[in-house]
PDB file of N, CA, C and O in Angstrom:
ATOM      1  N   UNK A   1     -16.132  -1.018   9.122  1.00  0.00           N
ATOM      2  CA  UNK A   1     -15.774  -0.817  10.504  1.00  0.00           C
ATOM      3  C   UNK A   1     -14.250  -0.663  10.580  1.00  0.00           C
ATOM      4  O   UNK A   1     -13.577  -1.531  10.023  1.00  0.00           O
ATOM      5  N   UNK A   2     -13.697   0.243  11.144  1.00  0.00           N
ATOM      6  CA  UNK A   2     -11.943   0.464  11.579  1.00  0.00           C
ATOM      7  C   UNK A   2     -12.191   0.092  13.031  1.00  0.00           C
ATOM      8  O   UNK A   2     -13.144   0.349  13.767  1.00  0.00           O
ATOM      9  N   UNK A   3     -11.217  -0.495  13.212  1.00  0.00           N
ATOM     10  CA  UNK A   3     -10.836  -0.985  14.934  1.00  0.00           C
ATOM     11  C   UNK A   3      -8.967  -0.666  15.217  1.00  0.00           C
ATOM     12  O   UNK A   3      -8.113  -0.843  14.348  1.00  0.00           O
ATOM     13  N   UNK A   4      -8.797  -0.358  16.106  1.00  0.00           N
ATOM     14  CA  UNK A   4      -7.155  -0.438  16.459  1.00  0.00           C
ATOM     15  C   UNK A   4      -6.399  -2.278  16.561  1.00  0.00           C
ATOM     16  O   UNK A   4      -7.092  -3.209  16.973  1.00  0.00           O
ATOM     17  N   UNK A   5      -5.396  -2.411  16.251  1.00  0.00           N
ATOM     18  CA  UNK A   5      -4.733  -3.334  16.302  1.00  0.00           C
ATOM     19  C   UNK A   5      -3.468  -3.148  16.840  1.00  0.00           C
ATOM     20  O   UNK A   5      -2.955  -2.033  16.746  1.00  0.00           O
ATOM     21  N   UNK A   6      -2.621  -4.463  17.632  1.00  0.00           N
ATOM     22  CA  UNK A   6      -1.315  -3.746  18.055  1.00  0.00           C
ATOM     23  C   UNK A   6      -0.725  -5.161  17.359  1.00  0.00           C
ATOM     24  O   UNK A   6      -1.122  -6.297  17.617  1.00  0.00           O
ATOM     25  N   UNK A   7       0.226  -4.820  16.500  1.00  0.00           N
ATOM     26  CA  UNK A   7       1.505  -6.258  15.663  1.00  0.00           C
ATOM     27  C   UNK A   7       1.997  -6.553  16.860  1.00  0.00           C
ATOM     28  O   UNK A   7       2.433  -5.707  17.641  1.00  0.00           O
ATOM     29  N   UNK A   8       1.935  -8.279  17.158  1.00  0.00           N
ATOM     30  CA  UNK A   8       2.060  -9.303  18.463  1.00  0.00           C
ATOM     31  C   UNK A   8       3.890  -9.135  18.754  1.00  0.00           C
ATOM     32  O   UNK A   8       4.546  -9.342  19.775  1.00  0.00           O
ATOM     33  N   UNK A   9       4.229  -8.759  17.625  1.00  0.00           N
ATOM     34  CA  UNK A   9       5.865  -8.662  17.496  1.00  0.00           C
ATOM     35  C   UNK A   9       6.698  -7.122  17.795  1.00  0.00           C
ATOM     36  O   UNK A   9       7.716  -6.942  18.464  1.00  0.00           O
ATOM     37  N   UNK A  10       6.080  -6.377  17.237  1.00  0.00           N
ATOM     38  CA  UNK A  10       6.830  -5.100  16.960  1.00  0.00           C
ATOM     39  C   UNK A  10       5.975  -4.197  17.741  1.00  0.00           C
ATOM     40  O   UNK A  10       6.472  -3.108  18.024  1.00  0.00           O
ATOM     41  N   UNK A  11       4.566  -4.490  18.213  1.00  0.00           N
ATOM     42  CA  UNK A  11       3.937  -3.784  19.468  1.00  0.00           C
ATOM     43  C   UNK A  11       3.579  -2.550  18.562  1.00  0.00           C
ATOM     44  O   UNK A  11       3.073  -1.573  19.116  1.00  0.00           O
ATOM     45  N   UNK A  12       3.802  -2.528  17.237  1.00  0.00           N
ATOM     46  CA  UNK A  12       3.281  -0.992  16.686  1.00  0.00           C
ATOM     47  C   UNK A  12       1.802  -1.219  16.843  1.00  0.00           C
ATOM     48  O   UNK A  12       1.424  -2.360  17.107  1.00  0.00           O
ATOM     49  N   UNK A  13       0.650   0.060  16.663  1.00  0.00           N
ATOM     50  CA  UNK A  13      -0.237  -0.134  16.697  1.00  0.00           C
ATOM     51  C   UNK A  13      -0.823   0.855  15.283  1.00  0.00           C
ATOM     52  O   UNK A  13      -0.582   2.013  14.941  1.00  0.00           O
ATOM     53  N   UNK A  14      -1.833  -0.412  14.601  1.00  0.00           N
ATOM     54  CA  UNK A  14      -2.065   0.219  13.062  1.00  0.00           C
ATOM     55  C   UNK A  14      -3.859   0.088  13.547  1.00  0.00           C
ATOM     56  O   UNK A  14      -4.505  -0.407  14.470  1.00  0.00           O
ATOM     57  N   UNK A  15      -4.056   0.678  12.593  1.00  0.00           N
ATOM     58  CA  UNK A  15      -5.637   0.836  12.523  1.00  0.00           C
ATOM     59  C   UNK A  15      -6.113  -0.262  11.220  1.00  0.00           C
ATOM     60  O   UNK A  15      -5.583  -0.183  10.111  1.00  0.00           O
ATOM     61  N   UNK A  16      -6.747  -0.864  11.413  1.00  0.00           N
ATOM     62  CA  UNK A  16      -7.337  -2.238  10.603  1.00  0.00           C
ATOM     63  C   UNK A  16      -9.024  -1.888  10.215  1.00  0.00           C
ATOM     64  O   UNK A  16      -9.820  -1.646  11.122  1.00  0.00           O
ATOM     65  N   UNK A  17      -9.476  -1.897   8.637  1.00  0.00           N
ATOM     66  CA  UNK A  17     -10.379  -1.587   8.065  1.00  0.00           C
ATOM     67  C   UNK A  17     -10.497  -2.995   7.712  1.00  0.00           C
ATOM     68  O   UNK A  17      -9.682  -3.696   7.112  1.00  0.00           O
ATOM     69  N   UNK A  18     -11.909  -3.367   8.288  1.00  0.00           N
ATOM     70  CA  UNK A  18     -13.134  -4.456   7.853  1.00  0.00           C
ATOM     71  C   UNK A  18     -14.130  -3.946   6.913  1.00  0.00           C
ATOM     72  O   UNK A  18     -15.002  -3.093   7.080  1.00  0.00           O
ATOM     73  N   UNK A  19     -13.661  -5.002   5.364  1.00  0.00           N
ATOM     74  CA  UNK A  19     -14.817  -4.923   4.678  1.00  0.00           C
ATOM     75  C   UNK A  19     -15.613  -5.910   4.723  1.00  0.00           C
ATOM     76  O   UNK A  19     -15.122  -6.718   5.511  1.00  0.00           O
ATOM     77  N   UNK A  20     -16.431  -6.236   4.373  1.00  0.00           N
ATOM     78  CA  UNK A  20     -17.626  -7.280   3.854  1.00  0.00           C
ATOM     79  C   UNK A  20     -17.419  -7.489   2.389  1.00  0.00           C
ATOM     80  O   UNK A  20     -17.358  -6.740   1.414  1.00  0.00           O
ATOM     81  N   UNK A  21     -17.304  -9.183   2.645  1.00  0.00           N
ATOM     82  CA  UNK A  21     -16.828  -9.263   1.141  1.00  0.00           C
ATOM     83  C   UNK A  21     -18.176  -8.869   0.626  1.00  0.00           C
ATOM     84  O   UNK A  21     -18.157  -7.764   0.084  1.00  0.00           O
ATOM     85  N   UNK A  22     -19.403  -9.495   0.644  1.00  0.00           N
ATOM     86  CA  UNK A  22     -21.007  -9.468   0.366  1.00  0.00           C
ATOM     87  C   UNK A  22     -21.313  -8.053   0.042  1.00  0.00           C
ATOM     88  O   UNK A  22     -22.079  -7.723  -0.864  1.00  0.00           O
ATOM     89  N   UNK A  23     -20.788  -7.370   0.688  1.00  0.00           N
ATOM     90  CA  UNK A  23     -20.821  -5.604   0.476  1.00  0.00           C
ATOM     91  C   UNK A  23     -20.348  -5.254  -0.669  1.00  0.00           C
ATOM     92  O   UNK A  23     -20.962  -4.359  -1.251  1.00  0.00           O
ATOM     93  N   UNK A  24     -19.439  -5.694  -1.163  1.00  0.00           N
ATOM     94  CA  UNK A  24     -18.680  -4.517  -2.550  1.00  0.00           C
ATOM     95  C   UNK A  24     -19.349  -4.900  -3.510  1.00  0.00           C
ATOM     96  O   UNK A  24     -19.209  -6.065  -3.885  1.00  0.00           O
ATOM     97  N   UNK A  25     -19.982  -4.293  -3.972  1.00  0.00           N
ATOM     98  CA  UNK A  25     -20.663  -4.129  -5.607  1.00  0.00           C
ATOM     99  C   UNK A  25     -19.409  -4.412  -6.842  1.00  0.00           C
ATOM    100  O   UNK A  25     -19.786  -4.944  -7.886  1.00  0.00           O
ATOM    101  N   UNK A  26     -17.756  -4.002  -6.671  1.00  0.00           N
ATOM    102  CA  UNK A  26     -16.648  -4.003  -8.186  1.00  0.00           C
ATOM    103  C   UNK A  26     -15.660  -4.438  -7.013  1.00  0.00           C
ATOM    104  O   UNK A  26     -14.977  -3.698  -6.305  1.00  0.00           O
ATOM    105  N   UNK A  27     -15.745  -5.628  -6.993  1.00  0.00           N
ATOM    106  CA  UNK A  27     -14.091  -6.315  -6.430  1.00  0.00           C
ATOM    107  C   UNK A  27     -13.161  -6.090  -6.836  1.00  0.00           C
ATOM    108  O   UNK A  27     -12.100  -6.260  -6.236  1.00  0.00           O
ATOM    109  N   UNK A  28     -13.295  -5.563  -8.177  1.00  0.00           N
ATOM    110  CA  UNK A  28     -11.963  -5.614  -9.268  1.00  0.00           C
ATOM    111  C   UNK A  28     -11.592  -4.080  -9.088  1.00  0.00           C
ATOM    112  O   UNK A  28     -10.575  -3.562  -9.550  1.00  0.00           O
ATOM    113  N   UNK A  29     -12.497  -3.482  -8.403  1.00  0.00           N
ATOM    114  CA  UNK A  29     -12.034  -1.713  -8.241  1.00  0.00           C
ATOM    115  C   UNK A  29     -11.650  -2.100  -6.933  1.00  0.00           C
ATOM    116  O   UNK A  29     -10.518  -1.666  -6.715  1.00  0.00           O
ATOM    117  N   UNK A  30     -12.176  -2.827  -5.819  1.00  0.00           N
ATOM    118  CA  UNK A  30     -11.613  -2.460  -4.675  1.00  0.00           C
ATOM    119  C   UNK A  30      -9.522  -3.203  -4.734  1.00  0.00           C
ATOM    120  O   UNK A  30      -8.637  -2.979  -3.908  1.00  0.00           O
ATOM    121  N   UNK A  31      -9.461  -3.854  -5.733  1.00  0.00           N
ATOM    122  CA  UNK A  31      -8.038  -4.307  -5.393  1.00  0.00           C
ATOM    123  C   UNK A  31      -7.717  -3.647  -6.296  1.00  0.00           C
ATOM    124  O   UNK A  31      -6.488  -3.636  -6.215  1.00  0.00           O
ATOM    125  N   UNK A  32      -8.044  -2.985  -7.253  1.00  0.00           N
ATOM    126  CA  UNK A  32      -7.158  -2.131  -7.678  1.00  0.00           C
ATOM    127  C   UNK A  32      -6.907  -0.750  -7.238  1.00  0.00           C
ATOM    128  O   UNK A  32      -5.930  -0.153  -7.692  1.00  0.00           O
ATOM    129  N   UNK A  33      -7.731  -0.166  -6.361  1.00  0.00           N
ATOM    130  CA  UNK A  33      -7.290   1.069  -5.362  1.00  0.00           C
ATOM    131  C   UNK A  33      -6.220   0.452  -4.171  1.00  0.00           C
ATOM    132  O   UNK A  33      -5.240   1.107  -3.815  1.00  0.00           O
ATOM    133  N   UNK A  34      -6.485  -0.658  -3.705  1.00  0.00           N
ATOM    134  CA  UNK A  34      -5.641  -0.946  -2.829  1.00  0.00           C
ATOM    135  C   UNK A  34      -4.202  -1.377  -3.345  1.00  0.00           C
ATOM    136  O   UNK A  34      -3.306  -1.674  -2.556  1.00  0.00           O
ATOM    137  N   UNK A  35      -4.069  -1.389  -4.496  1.00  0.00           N
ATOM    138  CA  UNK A  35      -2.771  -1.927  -5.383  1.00  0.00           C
ATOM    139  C   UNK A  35      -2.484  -0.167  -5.480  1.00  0.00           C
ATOM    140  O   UNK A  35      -1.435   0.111  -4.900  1.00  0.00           O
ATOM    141  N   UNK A  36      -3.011   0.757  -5.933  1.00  0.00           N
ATOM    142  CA  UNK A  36      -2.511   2.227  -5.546  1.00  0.00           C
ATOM    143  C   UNK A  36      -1.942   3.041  -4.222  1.00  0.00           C
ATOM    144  O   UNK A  36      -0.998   3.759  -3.891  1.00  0.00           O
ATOM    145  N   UNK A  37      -3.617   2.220  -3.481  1.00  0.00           N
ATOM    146  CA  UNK A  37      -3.230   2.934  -2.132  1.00  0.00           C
ATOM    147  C   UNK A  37      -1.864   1.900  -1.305  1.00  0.00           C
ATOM    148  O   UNK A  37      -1.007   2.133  -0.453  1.00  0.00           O
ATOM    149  N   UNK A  38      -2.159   1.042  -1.893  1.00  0.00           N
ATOM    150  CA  UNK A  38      -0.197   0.431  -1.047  1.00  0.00           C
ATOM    151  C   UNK A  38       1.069   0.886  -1.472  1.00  0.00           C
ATOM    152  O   UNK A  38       2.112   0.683  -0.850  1.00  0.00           O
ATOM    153  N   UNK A  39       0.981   1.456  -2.453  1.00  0.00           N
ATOM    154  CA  UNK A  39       2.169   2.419  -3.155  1.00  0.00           C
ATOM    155  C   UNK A  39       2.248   3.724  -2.924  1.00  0.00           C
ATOM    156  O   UNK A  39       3.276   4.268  -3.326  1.00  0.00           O
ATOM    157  N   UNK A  40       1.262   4.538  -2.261  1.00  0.00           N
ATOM    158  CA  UNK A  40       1.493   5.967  -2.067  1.00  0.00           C
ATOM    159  C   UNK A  40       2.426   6.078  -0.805  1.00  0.00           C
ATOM    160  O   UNK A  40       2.360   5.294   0.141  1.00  0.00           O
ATOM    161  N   UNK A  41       3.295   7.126  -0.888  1.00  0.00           N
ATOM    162  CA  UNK A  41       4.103   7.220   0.015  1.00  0.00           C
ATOM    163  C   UNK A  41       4.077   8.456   0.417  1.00  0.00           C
ATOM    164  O   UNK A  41       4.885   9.034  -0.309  1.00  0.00           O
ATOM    165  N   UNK A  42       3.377   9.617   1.549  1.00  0.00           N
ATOM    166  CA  UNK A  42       3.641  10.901   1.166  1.00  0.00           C
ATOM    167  C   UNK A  42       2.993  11.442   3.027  1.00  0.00           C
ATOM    168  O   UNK A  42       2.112  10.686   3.435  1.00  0.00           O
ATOM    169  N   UNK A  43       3.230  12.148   3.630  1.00  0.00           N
ATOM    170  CA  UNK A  43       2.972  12.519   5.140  1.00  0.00           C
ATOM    171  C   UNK A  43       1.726  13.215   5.010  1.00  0.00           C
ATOM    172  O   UNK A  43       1.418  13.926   5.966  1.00  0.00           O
ATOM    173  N   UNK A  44       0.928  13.163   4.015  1.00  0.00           N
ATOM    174  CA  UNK A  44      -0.393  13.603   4.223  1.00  0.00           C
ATOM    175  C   UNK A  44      -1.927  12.638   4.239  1.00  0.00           C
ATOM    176  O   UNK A  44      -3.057  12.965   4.602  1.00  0.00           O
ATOM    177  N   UNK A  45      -1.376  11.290   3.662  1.00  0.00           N
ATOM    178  CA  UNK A  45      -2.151  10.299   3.404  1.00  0.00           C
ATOM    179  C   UNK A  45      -1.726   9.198   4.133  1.00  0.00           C
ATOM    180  O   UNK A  45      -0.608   8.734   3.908  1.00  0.00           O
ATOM    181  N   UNK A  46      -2.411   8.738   4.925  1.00  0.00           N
ATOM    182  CA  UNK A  46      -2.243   7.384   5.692  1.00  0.00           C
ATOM    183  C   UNK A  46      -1.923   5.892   4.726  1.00  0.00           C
ATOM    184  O   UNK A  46      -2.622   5.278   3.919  1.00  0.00           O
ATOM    185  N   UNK A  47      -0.635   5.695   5.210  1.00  0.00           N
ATOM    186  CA  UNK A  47      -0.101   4.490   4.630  1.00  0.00           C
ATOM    187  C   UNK A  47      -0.703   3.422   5.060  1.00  0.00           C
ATOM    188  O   UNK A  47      -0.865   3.087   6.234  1.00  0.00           O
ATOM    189  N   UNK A  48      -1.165   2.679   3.748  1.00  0.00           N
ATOM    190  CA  UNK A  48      -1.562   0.858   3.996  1.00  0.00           C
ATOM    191  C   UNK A  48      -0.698   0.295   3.426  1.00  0.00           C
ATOM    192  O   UNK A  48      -0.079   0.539   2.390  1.00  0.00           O
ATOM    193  N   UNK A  49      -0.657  -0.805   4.437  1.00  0.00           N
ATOM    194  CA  UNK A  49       0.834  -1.539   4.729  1.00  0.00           C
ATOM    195  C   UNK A  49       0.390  -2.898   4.072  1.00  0.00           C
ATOM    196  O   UNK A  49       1.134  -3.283   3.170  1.00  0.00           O
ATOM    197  N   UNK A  50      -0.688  -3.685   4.367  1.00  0.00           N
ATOM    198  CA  UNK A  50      -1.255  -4.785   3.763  1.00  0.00           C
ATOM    199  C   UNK A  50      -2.488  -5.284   4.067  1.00  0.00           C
ATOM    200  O   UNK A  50      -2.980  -5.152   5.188  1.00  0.00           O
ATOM    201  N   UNK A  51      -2.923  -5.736   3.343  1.00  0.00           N
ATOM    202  CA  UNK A  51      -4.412  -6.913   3.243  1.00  0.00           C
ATOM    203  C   UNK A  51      -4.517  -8.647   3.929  1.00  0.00           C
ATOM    204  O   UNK A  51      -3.986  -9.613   3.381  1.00  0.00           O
ATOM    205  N   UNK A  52      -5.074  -8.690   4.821  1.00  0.00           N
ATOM    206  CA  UNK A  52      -5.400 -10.286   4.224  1.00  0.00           C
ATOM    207  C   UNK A  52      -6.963 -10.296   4.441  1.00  0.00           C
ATOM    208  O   UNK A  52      -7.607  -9.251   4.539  1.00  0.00           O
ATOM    209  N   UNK A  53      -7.544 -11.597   4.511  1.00  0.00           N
ATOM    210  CA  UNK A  53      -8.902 -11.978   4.152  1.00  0.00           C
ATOM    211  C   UNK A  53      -9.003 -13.067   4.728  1.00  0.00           C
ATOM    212  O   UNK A  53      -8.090 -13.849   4.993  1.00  0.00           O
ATOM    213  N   UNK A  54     -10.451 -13.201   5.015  1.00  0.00           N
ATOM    214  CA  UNK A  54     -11.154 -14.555   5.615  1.00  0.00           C
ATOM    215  C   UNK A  54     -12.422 -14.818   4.280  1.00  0.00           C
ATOM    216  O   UNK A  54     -12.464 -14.382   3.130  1.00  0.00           O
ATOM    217  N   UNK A  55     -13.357 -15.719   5.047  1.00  0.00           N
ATOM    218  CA  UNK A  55     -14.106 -16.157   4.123  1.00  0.00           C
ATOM    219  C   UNK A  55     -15.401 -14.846   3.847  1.00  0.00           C
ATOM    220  O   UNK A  55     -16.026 -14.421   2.875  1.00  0.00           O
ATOM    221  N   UNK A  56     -15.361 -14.673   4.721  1.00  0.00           N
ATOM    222  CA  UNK A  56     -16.073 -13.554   5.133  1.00  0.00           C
ATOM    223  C   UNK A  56     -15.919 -11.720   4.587  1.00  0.00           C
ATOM    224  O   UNK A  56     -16.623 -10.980   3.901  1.00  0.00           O
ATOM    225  N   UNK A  57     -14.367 -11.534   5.465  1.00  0.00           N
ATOM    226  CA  UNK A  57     -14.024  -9.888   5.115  1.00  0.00           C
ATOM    227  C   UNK A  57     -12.503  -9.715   4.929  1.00  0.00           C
ATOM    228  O   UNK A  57     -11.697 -10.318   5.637  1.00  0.00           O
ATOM    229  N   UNK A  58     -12.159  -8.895   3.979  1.00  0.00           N
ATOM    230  CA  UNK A  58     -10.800  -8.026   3.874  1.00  0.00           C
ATOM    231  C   UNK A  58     -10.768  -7.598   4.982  1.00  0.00           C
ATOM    232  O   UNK A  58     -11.748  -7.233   5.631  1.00  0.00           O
ATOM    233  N   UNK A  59      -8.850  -7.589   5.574  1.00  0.00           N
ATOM    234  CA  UNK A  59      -8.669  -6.589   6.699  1.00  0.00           C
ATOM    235  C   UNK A  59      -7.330  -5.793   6.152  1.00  0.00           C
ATOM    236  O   UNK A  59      -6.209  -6.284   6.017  1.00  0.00           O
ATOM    237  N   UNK A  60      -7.763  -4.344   5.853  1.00  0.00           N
ATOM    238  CA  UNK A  60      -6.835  -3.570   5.252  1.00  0.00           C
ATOM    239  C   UNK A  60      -6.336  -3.356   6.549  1.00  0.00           C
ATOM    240  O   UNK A  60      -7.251  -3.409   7.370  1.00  0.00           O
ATOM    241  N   UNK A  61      -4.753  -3.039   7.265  1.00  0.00           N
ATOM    242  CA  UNK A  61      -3.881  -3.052   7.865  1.00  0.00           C
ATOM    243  C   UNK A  61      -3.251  -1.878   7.534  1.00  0.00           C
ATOM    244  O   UNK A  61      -2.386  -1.849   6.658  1.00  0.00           O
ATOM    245  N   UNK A  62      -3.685  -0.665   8.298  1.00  0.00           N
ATOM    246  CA  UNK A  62      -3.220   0.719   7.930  1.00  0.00           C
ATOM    247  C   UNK A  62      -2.626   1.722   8.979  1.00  0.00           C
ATOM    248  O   UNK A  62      -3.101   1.724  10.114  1.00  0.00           O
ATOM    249  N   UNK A  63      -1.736   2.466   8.687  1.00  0.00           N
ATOM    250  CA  UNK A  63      -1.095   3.501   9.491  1.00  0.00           C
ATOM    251  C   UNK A  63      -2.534   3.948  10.358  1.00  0.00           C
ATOM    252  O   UNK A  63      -3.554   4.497   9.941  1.00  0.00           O
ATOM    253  N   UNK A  64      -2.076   3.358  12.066  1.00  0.00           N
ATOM    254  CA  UNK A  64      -2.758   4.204  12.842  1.00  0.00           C
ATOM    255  C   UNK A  64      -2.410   5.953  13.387  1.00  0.00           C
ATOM    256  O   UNK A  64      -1.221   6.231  13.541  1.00  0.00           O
ATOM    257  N   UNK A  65      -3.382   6.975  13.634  1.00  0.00           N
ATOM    258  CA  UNK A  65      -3.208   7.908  13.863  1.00  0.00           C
ATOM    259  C   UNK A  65      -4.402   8.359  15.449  1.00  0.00           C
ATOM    260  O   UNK A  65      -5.608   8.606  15.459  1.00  0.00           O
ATOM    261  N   UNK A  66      -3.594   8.315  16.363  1.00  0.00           N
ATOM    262  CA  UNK A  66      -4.636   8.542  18.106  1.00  0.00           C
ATOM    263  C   UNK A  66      -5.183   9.704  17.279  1.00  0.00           C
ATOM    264  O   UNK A  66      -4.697  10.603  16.593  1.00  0.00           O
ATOM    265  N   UNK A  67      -6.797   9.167  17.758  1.00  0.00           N
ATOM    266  CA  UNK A  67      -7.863  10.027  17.570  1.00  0.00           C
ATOM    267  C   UNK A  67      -8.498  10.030  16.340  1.00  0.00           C
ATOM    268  O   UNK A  67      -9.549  10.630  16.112  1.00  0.00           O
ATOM    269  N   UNK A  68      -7.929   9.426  15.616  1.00  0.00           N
ATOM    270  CA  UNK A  68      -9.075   9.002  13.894  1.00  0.00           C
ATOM    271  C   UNK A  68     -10.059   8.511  14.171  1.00  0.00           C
ATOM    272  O   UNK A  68     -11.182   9.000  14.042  1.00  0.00           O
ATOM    273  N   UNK A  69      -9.690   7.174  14.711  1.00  0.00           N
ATOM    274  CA  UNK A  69     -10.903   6.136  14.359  1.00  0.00           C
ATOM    275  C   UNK A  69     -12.610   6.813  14.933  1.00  0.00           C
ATOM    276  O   UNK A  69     -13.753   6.839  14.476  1.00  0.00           O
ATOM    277  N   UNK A  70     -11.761   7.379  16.427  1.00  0.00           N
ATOM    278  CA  UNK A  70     -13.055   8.014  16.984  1.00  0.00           C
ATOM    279  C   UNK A  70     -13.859   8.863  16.273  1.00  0.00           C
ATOM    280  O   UNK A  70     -15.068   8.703  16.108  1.00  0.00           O
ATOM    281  N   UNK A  71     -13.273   9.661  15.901  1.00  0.00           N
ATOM    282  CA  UNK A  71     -13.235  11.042  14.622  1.00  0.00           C
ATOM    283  C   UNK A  71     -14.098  10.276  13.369  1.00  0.00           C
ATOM    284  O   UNK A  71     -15.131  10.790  12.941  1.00  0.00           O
ATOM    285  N   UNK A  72     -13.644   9.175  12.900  1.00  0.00           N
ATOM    286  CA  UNK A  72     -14.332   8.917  12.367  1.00  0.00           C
ATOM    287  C   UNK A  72     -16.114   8.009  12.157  1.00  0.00           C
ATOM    288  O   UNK A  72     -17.101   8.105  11.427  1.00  0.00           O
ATOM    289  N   UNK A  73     -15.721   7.315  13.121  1.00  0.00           N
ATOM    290  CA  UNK A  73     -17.010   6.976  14.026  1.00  0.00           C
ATOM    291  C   UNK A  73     -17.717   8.128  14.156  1.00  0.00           C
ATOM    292  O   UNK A  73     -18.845   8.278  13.685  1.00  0.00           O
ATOM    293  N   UNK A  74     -17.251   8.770  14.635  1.00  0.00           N
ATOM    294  CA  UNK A  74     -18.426  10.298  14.628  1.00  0.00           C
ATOM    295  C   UNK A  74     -19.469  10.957  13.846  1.00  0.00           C
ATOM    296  O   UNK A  74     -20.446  11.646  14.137  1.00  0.00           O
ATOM    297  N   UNK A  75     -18.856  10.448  12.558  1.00  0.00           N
ATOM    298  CA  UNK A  75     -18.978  11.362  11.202  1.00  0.00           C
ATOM    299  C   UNK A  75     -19.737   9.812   9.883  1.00  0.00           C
ATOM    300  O   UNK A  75     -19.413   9.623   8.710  1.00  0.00           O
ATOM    301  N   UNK A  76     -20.737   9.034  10.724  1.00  0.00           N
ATOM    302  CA  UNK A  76     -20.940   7.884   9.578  1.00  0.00           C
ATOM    303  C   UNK A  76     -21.380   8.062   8.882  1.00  0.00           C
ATOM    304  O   UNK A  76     -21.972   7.040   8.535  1.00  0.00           O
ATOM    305  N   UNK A  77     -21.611   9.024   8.109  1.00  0.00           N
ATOM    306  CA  UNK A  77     -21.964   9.869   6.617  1.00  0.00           C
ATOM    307  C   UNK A  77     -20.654   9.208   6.025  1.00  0.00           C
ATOM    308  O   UNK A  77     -20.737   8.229   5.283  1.00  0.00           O
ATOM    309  N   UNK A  78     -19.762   9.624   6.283  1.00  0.00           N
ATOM    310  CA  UNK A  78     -18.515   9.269   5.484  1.00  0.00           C
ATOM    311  C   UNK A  78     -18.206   7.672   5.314  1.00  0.00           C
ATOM    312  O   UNK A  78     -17.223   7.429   4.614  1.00  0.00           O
ATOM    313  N   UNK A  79     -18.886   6.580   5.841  1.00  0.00           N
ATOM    314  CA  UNK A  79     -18.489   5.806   5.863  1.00  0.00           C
ATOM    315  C   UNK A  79     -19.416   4.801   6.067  1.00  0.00           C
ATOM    316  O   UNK A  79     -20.076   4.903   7.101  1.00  0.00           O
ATOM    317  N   UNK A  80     -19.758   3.341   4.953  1.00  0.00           N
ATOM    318  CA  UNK A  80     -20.677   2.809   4.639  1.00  0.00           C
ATOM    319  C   UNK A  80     -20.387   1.756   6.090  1.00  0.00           C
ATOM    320  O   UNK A  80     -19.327   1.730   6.714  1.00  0.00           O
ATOM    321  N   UNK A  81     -21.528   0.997   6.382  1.00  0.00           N
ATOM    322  CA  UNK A  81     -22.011   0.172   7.770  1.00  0.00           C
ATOM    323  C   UNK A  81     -21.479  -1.201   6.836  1.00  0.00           C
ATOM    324  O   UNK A  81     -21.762  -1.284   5.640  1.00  0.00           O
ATOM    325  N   UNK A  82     -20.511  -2.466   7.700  1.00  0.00           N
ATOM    326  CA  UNK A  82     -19.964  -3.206   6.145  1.00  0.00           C
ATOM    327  C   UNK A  82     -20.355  -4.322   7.585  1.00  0.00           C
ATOM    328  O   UNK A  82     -20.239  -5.542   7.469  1.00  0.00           O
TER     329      UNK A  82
END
């Protein structure tokens, strides 16, 4: 699930990806894409800024863009139910 978020401080607003921990089949692949994808730097790929976690789910903390999330909601082929 992606939801919008706004930082309580700086009022930016990022788009936040919920995983399920129970969901990932290779934990050890999902932090190591996110150890990549926090290092790419480039205006064609949406920057993730950081992670944290509950007991429950990862919340990847990522460059929001008006009109993705919907866009992507649209299209749940692309994107597993977590």
């Amino acid at each position: 699930m992606i939801v919008k978020g706004v930082h309580k401080i700086t009022r930016q607003e990022r788009a936040i990806k919920i995983v399920k921990k129970s969901k990932l089949a290779e934990p050890e692949k999902f932090f190591s894409e996110f150890e990549i994808m926090k290092k790419l730097d480039h205006p064609n790929i949406i920057k993730l800024y950081e992670m944290f976690e509950d007991k429950k789910f990862y919340y990847l903390v990522m460059e929001y863009l008006e009109g993705l999330i919907q866009a992507l909601r649209g299209r749940r082929a692309l994107w597993k139910d977590h």
